[in-house]
N, C-alpha and C positions, 0 to 999 in steps of 0.2 A: 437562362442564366446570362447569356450575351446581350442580349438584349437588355436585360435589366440595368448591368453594368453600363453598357453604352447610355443610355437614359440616364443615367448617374452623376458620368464624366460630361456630357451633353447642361444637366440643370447646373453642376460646381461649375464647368465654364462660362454658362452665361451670368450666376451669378460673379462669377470674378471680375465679368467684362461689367455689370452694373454698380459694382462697388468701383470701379476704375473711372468711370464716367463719373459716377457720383463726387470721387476726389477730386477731377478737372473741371468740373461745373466747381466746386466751391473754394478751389483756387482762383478759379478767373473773376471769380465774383470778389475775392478775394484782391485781387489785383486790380480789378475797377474801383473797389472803393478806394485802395489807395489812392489811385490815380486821382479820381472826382476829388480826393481831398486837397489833393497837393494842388490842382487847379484854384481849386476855389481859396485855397491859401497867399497863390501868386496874385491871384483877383484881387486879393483883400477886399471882399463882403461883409465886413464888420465880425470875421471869424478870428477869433484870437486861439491859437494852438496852446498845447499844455508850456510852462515855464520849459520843460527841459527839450522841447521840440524848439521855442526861440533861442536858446543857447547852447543847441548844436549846431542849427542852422545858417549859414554864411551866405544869408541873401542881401539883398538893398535894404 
């Protein structure tokens, strides 16, 4: 019966730590594409943002 429980809390803990990975992998993935955009935005690559991204924006 101990054993079993230990095995239990042992699988919900790793699953908790692989669902927690999984949200910071697809935040920072999340956070580079912003980033890759706003670069390639400053660059002006012939990228034109949505209407309401140029007029909220206070660049050159």
């Amino acid at each position: 019966m101990d054993i079993y429980y230990t095995k239990n809390l042992i699988y919900l803990l790793i699953i908790n730590i692989n669902i927690n990975i999984s949200k910071i992998v697809a935040i920072v993935k999340l956070i580079k594409t912003l980033v890759s955009i706003l670069i390639f935005m400053r660059e002006g690559l012939g990228f034109s943002p949505p209407i309401y991204l140029r007029a909220t924006s206070r660049g050159p």
